[in-house]
C-alpha positions in Angstrom: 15.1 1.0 -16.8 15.1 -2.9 -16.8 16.0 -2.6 -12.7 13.0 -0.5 -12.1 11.1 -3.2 -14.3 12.1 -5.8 -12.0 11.4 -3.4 -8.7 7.9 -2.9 -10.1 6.9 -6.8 -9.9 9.1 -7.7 -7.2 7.4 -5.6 -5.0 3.9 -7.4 -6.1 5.3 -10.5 -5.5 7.0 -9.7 -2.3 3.9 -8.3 -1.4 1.6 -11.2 -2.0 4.3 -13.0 0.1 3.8 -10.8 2.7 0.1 -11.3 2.6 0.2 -14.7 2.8 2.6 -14.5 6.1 0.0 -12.1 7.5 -3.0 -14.9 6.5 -0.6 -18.0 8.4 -0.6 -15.6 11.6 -4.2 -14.9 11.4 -5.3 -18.5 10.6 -2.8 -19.3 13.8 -4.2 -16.8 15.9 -7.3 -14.9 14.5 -6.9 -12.3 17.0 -4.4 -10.6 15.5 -3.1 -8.5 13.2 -2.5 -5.0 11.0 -4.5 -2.5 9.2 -2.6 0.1 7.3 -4.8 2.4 6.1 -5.3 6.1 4.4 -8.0 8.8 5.8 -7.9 12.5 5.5 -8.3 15.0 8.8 -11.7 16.3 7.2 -13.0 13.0 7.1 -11.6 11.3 10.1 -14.0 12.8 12.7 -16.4 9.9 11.4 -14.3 6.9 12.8 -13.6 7.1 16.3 -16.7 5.3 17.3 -16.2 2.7 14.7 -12.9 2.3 15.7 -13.8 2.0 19.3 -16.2 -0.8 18.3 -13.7 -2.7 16.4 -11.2 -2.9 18.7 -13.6 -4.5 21.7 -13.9 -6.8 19.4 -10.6 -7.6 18.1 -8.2 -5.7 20.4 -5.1 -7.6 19.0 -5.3 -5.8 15.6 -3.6 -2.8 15.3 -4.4 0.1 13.3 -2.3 2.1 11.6 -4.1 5.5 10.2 -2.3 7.9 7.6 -3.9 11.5 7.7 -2.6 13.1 4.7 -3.2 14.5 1.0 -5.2 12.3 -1.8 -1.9 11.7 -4.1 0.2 10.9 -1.2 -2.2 8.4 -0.6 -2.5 7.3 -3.7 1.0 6.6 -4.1 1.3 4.7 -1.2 -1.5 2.5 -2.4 0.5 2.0 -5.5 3.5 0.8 -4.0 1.6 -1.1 -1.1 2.5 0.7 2.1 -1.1 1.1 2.6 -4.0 -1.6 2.0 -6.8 0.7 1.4 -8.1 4.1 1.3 -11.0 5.7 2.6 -11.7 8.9 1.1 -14.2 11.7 0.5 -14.0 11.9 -3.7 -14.9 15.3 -5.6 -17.5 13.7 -7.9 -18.1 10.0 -8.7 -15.0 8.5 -11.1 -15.8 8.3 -14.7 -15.2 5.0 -16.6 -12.5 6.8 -18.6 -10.8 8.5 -15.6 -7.1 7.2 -15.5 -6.9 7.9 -12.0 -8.8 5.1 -11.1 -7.6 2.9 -13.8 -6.1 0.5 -11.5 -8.4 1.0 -8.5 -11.6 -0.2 -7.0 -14.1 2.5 -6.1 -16.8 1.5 -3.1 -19.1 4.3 -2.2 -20.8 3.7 1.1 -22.2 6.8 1.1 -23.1 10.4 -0.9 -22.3 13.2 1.7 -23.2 16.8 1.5 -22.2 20.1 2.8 -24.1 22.4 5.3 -24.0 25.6 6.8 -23.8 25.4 10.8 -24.2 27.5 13.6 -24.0 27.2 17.7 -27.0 26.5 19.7 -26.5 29.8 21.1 -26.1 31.5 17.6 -29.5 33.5 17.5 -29.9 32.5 13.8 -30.5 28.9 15.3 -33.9 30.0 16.2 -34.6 30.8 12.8 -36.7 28.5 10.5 -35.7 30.1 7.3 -32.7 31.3 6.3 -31.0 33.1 3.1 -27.5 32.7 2.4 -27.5 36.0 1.9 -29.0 37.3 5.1 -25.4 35.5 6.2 -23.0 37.0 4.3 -21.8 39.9 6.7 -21.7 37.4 10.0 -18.4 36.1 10.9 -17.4 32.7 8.8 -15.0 29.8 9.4 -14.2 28.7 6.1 -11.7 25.9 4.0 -9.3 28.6 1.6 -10.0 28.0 -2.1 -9.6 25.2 -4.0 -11.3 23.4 -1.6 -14.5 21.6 -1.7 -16.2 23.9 1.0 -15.4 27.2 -0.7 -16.1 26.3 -4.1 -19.7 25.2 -3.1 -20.4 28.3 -0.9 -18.8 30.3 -4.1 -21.3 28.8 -6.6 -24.2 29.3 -4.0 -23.6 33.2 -3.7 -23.0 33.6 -7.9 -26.7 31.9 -8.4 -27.8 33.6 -5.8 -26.2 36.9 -7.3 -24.5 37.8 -3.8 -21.6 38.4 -2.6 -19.2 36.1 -0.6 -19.5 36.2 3.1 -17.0 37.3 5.5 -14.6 35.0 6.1 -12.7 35.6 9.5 -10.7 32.2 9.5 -9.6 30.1 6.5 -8.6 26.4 7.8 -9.1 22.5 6.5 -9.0 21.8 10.5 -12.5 20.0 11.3 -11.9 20.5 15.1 -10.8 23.8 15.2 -14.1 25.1 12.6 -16.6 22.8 15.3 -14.5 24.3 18.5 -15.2 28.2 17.2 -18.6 27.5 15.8 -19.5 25.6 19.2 -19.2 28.8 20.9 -22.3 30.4 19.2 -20.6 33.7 17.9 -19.5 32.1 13.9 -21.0 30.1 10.7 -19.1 27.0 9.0 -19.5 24.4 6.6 -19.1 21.0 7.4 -19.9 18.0 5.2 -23.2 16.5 6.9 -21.8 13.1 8.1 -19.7 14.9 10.7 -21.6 17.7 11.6 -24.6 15.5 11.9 -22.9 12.5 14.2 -21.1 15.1 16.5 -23.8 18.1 16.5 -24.6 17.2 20.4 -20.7 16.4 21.3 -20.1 20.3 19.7 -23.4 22.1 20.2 -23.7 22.5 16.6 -27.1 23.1 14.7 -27.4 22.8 11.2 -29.4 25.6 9.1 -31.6 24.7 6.2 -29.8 26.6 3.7 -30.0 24.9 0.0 -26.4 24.5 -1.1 -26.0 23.4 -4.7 -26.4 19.5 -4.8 -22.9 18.0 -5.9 -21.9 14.3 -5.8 -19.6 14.0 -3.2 -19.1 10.3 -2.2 -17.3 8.9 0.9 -15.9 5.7 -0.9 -13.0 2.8 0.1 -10.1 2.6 -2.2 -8.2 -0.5 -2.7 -5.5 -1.7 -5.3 -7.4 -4.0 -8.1 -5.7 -7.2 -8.4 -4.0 -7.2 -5.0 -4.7 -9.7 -2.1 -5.9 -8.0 1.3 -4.7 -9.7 4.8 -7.5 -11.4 6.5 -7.4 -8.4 9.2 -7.8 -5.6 7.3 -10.9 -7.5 5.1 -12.2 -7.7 9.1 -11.7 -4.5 9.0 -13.5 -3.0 5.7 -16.1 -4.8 6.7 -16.9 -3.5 9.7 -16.6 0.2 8.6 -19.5 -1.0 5.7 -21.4 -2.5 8.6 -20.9 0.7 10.8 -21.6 3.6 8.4 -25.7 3.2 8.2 -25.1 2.4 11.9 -23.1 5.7 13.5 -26.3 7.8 12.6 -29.7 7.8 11.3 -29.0 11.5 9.7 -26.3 10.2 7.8 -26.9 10.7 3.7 -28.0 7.5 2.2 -25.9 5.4 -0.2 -26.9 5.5 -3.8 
C-alpha cells in the first residue's frame, strides 16, 4: 500500500524529469525528437497525409503510434507511456463523468456516419434513397456494440424496418473501403474518412439521414502533466491540419 503510494508520484516526478531531458535536447537541437501517441484503426485512415506533412517538416521527430482499444489507451495515458490521445468519443463528456476526471478533452471536430456505396454500385446513380430500399443488398458492417451498428439499428426501429443483410461484420476500415470499392456492397463509414479517401477508394456517399448523434474526434492529454516540446509541435499541427485535409470534413462546434 505505502510502496504503490510512493510508485504513484515517483513516476510523476520521474516523468516531469524526463520531460525536461526531452525540452534540453529540443532547445539543443530543435529538430528532434518523440511523439508517443494513441489512435484507433477506425480513425487512423485520417492521418497519413498529416503525418506526411509533419515529417517534411521535422523529419528528425519520430512518431510512435499505438492502434489499440479506448481503456488500453487510457491506461497508458495514466501511467505516461503515451503523451496524448486522439480519439473518436461516443458522445461529448459530461462535467460529472469520472472518466475524464483527470483529462483534457479537445474536440477538433463532430464526425458523422454515412452509408456508402462504389461508383459502380447502380444505387450511386440514385438521388434519393430509403434505408429501407437497402435492407436486402449485401452489407459490410461493425458487429454490435459498435458505434456503426447501433446507429444503423436505431435508423431501421424509427423507420419500422428491418435490419439489413449483413454479409461481413468487421471494425477493419480498409477491408469495409476495399469491398465496397468494388461496387457490389454498402458500408458505413464515419464521414471524415469516407469523405477524404472517396476518390483514393471509388467510394460515393448516399444521402441517407442517419440519426444525428454527437460523435467528436477530440485529443486527450493528462491534466496537470508537462508535454515535450515535440509532441506540442506535434498537436499542433494535427489542429492546423484537420480543417485543412478536406473541405467535406464536419465542422467543429
Amino acid at each position: 500500500m505505502y510502496g504503490r503510494a510512493l510508485l504513484k508520484r515517483g513516476r510523476a516526478a520521474f516523468d516531469e524529469l524526463r520531460q525536461g531531458i526531452r525540452e534540453i535536447e529540443f532547445l539543443a537541437d530543435p529538430t528532434t525528437g518523440e511523439v508517443k501517441f494513441g489512435c484507433p484503426e477506425g480513425l487512423a485512415p485520417i492521418l497519413p497525409p498529416m503525418i506526411e506533412n509533419f515529417c517534411d517538416r521535422h523529419p528528425g521527430v519520430v512518431l510512435d503510434i499505438y492502434e489499440e482499444e479506448w481503456i488500453t489507451f487510457a491506461a497508458k495515458l495514466r501511467n505516461r507511456s503515451i503523451d496524448f490521445v486522439l480519439q473518436r468519443l461516443h458522445g461529448r463528456p459530461q462535467l460529472n463523468d469520472p472518466t475524464f476526471d483527470d483529462l483534457n478533452v479537445e474536440t477538433l471536430f463532430e464526425d458523422e456516419l454515412v452509408v456508402a456505396v462504389g461508383r459502380d454500385n447502380p444505387w450511386r446513380r440514385r438521388r434519393k434513397i430509403e434505408l429501407a430500399e437497402l435492407v436486402d443488398e449485401p452489407w459490410i458492417l461493425a458487429a454490435p456494440p459498435s458505434w456503426n451498428h447501433r446507429i444503423v439499428s436505431e435508423a431501421c426501429l424509427t423507420r419500422g424496418i428491418k435490419m439489413p443483410k449483413v454479409v461481413l461484420s468487421t471494425f477493419s476500415t480498409h477491408i469495409r473501403m476495399s469491398m465496397v470499392a468494388s461496387g457490389r456492397f454498402v458500408a458505413t463509414f464515419p464521414r471524415s474518412v469516407a469523405s477524404y479517401y472517396a476518390e483514393r477508394f471509388n467510394l460515393h456517399i448516399l444521402k441517407i439521414k442517419l440519426p444525428s448523434r454527437p460523435w467528436p474526434v477530440a485529443i486527450l492529454t493528462l491534466k496537470n502533466r508537462t508535454l515535450g516540446p515535440a509532441v506540442e509541435l506535434f498537436i499542433e499541427h494535427v489542429r492546423t491540419s484537420i480543417p485543412l485535409l478536406s473541405g467535406r470534413l464536419p465542422s467543429s462546434r
